[in-house]
C-alpha distance (Angstrom), angle and dihedral (degrees) to the residues before:
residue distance angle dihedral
X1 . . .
X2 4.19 . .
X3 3.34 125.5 .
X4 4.11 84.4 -118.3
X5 3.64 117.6 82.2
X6 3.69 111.9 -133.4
X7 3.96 90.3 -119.8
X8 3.84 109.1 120.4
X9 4.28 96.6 -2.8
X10 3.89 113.1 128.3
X11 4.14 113.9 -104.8
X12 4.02 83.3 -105.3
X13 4.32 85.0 63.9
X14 3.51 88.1 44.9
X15 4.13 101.1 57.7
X16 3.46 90.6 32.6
X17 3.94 86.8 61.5
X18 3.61 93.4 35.2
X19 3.83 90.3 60.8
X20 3.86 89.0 46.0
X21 3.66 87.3 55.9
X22 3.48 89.2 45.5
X23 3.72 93.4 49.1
X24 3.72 90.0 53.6
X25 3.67 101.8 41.2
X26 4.57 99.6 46.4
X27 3.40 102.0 34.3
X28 3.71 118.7 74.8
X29 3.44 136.5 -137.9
X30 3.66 96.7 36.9
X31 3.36 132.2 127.8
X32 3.80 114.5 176.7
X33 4.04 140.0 -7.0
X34 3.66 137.9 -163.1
X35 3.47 138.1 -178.0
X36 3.66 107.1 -140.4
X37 4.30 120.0 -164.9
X38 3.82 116.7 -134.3
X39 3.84 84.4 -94.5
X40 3.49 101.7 55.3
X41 3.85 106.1 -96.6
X42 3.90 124.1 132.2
X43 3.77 104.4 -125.3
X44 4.18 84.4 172.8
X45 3.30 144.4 27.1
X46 3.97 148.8 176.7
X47 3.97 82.7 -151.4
X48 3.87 116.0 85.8
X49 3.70 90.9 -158.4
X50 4.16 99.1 39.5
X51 3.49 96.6 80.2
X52 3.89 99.8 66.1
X53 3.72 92.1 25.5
X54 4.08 87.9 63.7
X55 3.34 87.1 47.4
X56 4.19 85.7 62.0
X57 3.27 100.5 36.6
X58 4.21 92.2 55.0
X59 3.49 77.4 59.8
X60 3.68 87.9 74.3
X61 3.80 93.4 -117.1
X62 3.97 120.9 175.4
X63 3.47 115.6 -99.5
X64 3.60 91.3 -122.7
X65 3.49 90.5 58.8
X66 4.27 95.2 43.5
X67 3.59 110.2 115.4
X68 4.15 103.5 -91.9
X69 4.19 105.6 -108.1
X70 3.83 127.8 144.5
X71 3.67 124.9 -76.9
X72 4.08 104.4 -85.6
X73 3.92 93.2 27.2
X74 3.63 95.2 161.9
X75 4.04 89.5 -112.3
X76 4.16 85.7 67.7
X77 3.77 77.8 37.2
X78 4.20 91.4 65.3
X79 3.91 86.4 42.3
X80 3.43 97.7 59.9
X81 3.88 99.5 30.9
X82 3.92 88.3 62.3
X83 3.83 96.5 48.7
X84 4.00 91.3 48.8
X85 3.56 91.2 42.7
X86 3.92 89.2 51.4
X87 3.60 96.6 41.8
X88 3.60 90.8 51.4
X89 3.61 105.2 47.6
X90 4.59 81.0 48.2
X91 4.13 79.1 60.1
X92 3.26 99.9 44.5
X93 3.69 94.2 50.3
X94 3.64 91.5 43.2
X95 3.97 83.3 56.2
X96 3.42 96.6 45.2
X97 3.80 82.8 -124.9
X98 4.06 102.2 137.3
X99 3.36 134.1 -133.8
X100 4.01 116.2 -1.2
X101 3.67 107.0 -120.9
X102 4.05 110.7 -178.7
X103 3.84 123.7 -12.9
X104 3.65 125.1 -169.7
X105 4.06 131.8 -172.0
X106 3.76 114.3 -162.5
X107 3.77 120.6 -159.1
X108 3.66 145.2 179.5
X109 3.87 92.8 -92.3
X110 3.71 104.3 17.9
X111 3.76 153.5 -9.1
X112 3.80 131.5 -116.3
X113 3.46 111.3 -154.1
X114 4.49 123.6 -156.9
X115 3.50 121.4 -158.6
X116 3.84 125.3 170.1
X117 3.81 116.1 -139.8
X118 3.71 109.6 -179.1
X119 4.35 138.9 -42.6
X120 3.82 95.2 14.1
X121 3.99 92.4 -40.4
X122 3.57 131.4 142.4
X123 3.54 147.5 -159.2
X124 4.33 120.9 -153.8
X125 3.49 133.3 -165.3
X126 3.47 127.8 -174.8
X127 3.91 110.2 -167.9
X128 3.84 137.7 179.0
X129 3.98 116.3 -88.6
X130 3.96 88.5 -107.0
X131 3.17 98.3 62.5
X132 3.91 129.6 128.2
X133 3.86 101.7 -121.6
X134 3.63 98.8 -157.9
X135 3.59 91.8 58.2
X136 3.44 97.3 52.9
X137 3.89 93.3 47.8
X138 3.69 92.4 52.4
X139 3.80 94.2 49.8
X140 3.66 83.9 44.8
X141 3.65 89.0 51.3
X142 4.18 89.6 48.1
X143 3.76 83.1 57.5
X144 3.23 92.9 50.7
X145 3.18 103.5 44.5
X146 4.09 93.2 49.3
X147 4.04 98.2 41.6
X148 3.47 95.8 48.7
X149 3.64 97.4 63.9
X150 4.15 87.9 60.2
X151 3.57 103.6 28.5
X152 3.96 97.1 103.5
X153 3.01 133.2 160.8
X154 3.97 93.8 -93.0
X155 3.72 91.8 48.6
X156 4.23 87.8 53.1
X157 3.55 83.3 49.9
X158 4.10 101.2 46.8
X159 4.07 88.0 37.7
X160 4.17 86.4 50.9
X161 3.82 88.5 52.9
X162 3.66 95.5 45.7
X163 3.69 93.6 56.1
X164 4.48 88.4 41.2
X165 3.77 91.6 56.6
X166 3.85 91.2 48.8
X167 3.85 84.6 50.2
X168 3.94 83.3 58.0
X169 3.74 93.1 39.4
X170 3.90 86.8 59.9
C-alpha cells in the first residue's frame, strides 16, 4: 500500500501502515491519503508511486517534467495538505482561534480533507464528491486517534528514511 516495503521497518512502521491501508481499503469514498511531517514530507501514503515522486517534486521540478499520476495522487496529496495545514494554523493564529483541529475543502468533484495527528503532523484525504463526510472524518479521527500515540519522533525519522532510500532506489 506504501511505497516502503515492510522489510527492515520497526513494528510501529508496520501498524501505522497497516491502518493506512486499512483507512484506504474500508472506508468509502476515498481516493488517496498521506501522512505529511510538520515540514512537508510524506512519511505515508495510499499511492505506491507518491513517496519518491514527493521526493522530486520538493525538488522544485517543472510540472512538465513531474512524473504523470492522476489528479489527487497522494504525492499532490502531501503538497497540498502542507500548504492548507500552514495556511490554516497562520488563520487561526491571526484569529486567536488555537490550535487547528480538522479542516476540510469541498469542491465540485471532490473533497480534501486535513487532520492534525500530533507535533505539527497531519493526516489528508482526498475523497470522491459522493462521499458521506462524517464518515470519513470519524475514520480520520480513528486514525488519528491510533497513530498519534506511536508517531514519535524516531518513527518520523525511520518512516522519513524509508521513503529517502526508495528515492535512491529509483
Amino acid at each position: 500500500m506504501t511505497a516502503t516495503g515492510t522489510f527492515g521497518l520497526s513494528s510501529e512502521a508496520r501498524n501505522l501502515q497497516w491502518l493506512l491501508g486499512n483507512l484506504v481499503e474500508e472506508v468509502p469514498g476515498v481516493r488517496s491519503v498521506a501522512v505529511v511531517s510538520s515540514d512537508g514530507l510524506l512519511l505515508l501514503s495510499s499511492d505506491p508511486e507518491a513517496q519518491a515522486q514527493a521526493q522530486t517534486s520538493q525538488a522544485a521540478v517543472p510540472a512538465t517534467d513531474r512524473p504523470a499520476g492522476p489528479r489527487g495522487s497522494s504525492a499532490d496529496l502531501a503538497t497540498i495538505v502542507s500548504g492548507i495545514g500552514s495556511l490554516t494554523v497562520g488563520a487561526a493564529r491571526l484569529m486567536d482561534g488555537g490550535g487547528v483541529k480538522q479542516t476540510m475543502v469541498a469542491m465540485e468533484d471532490g473533497s480534501v480533507f486535513v487532520m492534525s495527528i500530533s507535533d505539527g503532523s497531519l493526516l489528508g484525504v482526498h475523497a470522491t464528491p459522493d462521499c458521506d463526510m462524517s464518515v470519513i472524518a470519524y475514520h480520520m479521527a480513528l486514525f488519528v486517534g491510533r497513530a498519534g500515540h506511536v508517531l514519535t519522533p524516531e518513527l518520523r525519522s525511520e518512516l522519513a528514511k524509508s521513503a529517502q532510500s526508495v528515492e535512491s532506489a529509483r
